[in-house]
DSSP file (Angstrom, degrees, kcal/mol; ACC not computed):
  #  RESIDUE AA STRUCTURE BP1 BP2  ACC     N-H-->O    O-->H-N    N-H-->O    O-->H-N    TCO  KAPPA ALPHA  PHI   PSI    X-CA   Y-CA   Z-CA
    1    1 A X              0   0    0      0, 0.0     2,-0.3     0, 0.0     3,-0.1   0.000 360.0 360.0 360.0 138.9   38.8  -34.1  -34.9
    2    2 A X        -     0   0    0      1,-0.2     0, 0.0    35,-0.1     0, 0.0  -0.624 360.0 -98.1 -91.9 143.0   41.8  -32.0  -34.0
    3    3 A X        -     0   0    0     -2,-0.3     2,-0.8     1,-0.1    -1,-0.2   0.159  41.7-120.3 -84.2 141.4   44.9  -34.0  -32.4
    4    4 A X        -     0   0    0     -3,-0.1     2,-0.3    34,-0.0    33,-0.2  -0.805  28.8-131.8 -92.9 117.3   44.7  -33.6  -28.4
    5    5 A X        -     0   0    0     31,-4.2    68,-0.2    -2,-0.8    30,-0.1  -0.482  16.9-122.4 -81.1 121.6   48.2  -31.8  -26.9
    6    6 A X  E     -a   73   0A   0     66,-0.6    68,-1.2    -2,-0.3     2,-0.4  -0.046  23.3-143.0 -57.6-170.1   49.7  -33.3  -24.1
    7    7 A X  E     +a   74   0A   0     66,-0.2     2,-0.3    68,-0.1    68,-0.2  -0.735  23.6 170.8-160.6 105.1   50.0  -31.0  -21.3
    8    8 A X  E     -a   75   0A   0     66,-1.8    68,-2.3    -2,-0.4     2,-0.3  -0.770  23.7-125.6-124.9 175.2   53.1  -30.9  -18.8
    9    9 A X  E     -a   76   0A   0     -2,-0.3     2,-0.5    66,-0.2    68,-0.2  -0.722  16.8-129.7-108.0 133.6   54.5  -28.4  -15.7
   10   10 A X     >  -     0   0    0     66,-2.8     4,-2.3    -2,-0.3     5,-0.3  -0.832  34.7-116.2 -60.7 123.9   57.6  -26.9  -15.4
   11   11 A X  T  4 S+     0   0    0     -2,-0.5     4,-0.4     2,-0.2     5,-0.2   0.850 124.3  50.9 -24.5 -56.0   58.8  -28.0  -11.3
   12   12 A X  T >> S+     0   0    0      1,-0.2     3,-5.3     2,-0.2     4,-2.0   0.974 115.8  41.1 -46.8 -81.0   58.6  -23.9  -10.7
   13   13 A X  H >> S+     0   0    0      1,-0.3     4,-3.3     2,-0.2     3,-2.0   0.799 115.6  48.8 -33.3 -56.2   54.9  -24.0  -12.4
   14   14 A X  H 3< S+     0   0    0     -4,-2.3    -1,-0.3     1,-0.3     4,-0.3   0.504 112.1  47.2 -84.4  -8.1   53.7  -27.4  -10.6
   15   15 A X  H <> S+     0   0    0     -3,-5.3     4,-1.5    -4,-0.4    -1,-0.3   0.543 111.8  54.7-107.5 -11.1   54.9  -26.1   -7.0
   16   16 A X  H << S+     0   0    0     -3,-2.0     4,-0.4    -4,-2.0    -2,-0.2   0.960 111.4  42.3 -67.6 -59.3   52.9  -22.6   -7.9
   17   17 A X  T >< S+     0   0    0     -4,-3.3     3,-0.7     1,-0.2    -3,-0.2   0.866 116.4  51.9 -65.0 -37.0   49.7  -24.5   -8.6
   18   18 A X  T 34 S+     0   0    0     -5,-0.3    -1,-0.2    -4,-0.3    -2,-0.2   0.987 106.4  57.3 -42.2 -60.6   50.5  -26.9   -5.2
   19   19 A X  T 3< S+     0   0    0     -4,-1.5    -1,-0.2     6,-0.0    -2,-0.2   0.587  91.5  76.6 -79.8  -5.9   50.8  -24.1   -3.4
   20   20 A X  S <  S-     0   0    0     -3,-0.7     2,-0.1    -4,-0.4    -3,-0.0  -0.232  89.4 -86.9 -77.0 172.1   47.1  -22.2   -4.1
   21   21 A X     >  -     0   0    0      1,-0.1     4,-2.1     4,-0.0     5,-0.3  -0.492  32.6-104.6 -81.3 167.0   44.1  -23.5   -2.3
   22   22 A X  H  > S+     0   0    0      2,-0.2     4,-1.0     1,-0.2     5,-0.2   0.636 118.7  61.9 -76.0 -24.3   42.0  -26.1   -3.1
   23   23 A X  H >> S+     0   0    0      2,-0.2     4,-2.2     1,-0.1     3,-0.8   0.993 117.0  32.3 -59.4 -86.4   39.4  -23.9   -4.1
   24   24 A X  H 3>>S+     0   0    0      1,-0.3     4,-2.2     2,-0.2     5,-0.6   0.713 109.0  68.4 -24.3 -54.7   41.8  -22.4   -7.0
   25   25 A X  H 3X5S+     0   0    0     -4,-2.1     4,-1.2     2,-0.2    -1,-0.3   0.908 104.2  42.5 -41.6 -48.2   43.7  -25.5   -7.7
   26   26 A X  H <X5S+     0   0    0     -4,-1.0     4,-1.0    -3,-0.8     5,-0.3   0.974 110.3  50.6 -69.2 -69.0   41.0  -27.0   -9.0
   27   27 A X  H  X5S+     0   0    0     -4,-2.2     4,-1.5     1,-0.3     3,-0.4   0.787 117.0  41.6 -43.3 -42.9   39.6  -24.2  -11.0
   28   28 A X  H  X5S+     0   0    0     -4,-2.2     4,-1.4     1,-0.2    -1,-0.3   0.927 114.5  54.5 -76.2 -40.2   43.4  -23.4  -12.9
   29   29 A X  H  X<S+     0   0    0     -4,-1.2     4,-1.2    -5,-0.6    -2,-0.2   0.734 100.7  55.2 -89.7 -11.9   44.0  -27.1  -13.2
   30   30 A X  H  X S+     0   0    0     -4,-1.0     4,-1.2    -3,-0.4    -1,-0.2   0.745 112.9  50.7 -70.7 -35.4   40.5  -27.7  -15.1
   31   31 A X  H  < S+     0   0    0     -4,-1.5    -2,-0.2    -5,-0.3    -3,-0.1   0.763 107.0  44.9 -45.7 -39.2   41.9  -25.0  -17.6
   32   32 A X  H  X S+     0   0    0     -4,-1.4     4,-0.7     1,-0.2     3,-0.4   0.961 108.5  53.9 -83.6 -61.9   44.9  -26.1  -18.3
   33   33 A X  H  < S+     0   0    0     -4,-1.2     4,-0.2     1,-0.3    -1,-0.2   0.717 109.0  57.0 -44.3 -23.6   43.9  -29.8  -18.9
   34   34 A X  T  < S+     0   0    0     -4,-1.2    -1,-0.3     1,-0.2     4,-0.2  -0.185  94.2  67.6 -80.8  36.7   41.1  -28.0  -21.4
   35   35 A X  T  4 S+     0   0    0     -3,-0.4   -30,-0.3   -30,-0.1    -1,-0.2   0.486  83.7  74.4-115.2 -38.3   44.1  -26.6  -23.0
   36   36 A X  S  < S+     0   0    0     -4,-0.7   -31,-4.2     1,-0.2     3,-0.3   0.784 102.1  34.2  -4.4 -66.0   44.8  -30.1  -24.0
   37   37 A X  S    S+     0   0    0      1,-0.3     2,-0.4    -4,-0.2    -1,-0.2   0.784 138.5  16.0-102.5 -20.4   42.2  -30.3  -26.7
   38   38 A X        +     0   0    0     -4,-0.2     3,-0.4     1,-0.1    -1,-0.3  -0.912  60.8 179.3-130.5 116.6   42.5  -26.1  -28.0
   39   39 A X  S    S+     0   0    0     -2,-0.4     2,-0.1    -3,-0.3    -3,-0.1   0.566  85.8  64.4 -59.8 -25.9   45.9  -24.3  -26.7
   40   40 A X  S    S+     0   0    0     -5,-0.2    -1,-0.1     4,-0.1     4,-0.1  -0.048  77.4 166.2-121.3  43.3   44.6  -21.7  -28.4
   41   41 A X    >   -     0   0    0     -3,-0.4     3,-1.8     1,-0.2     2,-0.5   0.299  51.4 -88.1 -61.0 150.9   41.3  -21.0  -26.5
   42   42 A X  T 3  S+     0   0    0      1,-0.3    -1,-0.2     3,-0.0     3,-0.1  -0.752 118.0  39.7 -70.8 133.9   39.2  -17.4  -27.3
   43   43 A X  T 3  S+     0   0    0     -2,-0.5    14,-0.4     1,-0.5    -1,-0.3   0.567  83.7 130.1 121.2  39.2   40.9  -14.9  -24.7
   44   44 A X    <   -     0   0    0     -3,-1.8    -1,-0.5    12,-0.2     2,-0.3  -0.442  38.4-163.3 -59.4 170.5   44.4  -15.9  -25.1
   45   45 A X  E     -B   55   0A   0     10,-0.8    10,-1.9    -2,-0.2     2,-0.4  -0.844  18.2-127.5-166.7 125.5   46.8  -13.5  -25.6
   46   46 A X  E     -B   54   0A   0     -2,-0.3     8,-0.3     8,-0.2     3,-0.0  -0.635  34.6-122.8 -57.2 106.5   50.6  -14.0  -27.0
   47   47 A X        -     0   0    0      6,-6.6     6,-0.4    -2,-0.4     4,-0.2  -0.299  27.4-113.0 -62.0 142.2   53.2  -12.3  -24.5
   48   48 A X  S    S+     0   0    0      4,-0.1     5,-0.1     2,-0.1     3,-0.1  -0.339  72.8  54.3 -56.1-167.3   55.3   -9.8  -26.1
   49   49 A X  S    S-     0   0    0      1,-0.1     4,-0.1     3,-0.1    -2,-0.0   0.083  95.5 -41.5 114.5-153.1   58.6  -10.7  -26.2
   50   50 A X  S    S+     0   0    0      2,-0.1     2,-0.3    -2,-0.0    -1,-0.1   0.542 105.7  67.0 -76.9  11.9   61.6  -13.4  -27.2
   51   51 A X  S    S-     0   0    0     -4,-0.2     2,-1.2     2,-0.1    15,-0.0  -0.798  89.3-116.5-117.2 151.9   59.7  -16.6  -26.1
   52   52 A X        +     0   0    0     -2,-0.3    15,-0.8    -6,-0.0     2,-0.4  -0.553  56.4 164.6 -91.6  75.8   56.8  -18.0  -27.6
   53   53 A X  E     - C   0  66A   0     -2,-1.2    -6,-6.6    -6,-0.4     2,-0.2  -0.864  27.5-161.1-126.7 142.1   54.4  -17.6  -24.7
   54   54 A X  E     -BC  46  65A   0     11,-2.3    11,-1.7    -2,-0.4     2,-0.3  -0.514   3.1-159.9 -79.4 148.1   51.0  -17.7  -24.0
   55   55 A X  E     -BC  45  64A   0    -10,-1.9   -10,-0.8     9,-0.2     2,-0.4  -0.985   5.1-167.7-144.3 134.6   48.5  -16.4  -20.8
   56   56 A X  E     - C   0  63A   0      7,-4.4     7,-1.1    -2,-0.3   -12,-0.2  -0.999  23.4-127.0-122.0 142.2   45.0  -17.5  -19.9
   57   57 A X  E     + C   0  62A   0    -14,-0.4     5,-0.2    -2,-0.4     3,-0.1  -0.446  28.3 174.7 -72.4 137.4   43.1  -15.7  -17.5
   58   58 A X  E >  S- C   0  61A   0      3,-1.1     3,-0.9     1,-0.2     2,-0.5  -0.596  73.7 -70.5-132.2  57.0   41.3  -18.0  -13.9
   59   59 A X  T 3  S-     0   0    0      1,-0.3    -1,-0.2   -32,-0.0     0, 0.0  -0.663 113.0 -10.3 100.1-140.0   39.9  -15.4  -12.2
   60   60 A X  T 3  S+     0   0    0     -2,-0.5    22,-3.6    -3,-0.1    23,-0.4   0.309 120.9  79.5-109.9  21.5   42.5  -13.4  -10.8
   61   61 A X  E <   -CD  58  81A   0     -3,-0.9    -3,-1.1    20,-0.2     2,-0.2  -0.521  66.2-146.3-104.6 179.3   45.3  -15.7  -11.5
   62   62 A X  E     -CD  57  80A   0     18,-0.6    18,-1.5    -5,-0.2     2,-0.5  -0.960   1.8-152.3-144.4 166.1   46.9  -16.1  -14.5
   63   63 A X  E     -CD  56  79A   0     -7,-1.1    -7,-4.4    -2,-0.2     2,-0.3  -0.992  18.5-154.9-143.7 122.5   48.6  -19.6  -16.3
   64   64 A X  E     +CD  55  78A   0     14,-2.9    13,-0.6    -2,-0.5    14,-0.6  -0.568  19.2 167.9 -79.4 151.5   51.6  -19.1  -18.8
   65   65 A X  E     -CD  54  76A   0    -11,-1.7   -11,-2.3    -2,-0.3     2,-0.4  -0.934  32.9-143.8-168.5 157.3   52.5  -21.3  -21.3
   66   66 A X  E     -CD  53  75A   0      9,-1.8     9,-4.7    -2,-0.2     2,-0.5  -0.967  22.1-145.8-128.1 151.3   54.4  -22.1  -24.3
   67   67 A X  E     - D   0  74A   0    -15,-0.8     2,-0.7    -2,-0.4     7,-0.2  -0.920   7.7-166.3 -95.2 105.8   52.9  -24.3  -27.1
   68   68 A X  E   > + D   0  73A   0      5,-0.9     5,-1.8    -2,-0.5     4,-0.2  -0.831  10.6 175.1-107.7  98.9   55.2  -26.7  -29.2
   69   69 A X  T > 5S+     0   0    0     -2,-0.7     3,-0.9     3,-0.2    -1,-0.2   0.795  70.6  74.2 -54.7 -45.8   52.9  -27.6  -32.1
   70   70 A X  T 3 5S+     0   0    0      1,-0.2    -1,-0.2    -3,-0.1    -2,-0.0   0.874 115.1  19.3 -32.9 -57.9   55.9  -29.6  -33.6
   71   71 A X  T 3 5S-     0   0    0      2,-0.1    -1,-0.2   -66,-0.0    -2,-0.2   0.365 113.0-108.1-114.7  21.4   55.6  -32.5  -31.1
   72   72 A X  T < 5 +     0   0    0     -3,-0.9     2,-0.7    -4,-0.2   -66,-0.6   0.622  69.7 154.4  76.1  14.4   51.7  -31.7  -29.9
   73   73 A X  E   < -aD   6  68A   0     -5,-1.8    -5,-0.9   -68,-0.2     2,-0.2  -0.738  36.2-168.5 -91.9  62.9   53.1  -30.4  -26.6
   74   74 A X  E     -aD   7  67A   0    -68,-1.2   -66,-1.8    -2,-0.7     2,-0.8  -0.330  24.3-167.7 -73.6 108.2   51.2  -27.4  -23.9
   75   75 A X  E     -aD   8  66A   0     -9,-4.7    -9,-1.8    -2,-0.2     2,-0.5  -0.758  14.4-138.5-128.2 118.0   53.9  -26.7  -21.6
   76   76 A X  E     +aD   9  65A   0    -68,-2.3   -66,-2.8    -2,-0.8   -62,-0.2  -0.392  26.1 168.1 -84.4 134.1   53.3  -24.9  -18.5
   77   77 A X  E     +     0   0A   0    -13,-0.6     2,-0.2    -2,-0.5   -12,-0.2   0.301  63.3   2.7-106.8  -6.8   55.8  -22.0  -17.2
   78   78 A X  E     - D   0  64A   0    -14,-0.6   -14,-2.9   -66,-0.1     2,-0.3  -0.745  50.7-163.2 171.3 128.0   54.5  -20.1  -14.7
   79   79 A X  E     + D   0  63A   0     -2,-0.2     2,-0.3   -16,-0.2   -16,-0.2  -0.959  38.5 134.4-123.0 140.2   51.0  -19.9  -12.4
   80   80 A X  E     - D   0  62A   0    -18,-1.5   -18,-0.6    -2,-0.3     2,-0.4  -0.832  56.7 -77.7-153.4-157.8   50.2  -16.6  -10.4
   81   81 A X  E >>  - D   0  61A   0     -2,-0.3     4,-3.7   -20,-0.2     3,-2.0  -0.942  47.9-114.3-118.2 145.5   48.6  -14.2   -9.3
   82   82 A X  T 34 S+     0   0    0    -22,-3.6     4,-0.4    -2,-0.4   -21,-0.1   0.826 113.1  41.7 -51.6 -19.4   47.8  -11.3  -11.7
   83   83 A X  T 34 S+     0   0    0    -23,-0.4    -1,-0.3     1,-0.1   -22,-0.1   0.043 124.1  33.7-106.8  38.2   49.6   -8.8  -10.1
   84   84 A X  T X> S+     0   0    0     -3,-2.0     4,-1.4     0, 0.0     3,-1.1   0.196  98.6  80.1-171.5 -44.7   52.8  -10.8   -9.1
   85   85 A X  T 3< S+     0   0    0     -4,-3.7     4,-0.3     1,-0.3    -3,-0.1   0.701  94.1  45.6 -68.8 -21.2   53.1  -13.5  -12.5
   86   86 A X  T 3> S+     0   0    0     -4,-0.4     4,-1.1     2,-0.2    -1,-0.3   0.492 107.5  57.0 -88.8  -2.9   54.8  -11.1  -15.1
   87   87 A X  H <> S+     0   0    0     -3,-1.1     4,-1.5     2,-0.2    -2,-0.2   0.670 112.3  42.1 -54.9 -46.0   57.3   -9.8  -12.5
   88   88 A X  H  X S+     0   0    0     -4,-1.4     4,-1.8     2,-0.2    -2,-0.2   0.694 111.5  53.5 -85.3 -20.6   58.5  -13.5  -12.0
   89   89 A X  H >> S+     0   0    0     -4,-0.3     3,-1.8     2,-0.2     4,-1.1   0.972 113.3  44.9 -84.5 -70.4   58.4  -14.2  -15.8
   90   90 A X  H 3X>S+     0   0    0     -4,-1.1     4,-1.5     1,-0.4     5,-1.4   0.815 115.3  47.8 -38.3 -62.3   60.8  -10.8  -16.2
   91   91 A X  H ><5S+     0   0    0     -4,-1.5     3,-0.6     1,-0.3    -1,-0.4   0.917 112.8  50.7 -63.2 -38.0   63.1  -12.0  -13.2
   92   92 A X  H <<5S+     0   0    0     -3,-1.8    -1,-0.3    -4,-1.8    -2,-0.3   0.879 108.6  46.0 -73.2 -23.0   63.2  -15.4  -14.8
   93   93 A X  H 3<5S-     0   0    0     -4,-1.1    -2,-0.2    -3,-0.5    -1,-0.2   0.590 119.7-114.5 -84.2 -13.8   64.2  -14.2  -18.3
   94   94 A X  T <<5       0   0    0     -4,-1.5    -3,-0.2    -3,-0.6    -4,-0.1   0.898 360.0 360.0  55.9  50.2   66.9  -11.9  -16.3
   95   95 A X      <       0   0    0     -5,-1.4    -4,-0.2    -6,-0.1    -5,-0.1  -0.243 360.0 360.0 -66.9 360.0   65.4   -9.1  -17.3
């Protein structure tokens, strides 16, 4: 059986996901906790660049994350909306 990853919010991340409706909340937040037992689910996709981050598609939102294997760890960076969540990830990297 493959070791189960804990799964914690960045503050930013965890006031993104407050802020969606209940409909949505639920639906992203049954995803992520299934990230728990594979981080590394079919239709992930690695973001380019100098972080080691992950994006899973809910629909028309999207859930960022970086995986620390080391210490079993899924740690979420950013919830959006597609058209809005790589914009914020760029302005957060100060890009």
């Amino acid at each position: 059986m493959a070791p189960r990853y804990a799964v914690q919010f960045l503050p930013r991340a965890a006031r993104e996901l407050a802020a969606l409706s209940l409909n949505d909340r639920q639906r992203i937040d049954a995803r992520i906790q299934a990230l728990a037992g594979n981080p590394r689910p079919p239709g992930v996709e690695k973001l380019a660049g100098e972080e080691a981050l992950y994006r899973v598609r809910v629909g028309d939102y999207r859930v960022v994350y970086s995986i620390l294997d080391a210490v079993l760890l899924v740690l979420v960076v950013r919830i959006g909306h597609r058209g809005e969540v790589y914009r914020k990830l760029q302005k957060h990297r100060g890009k």
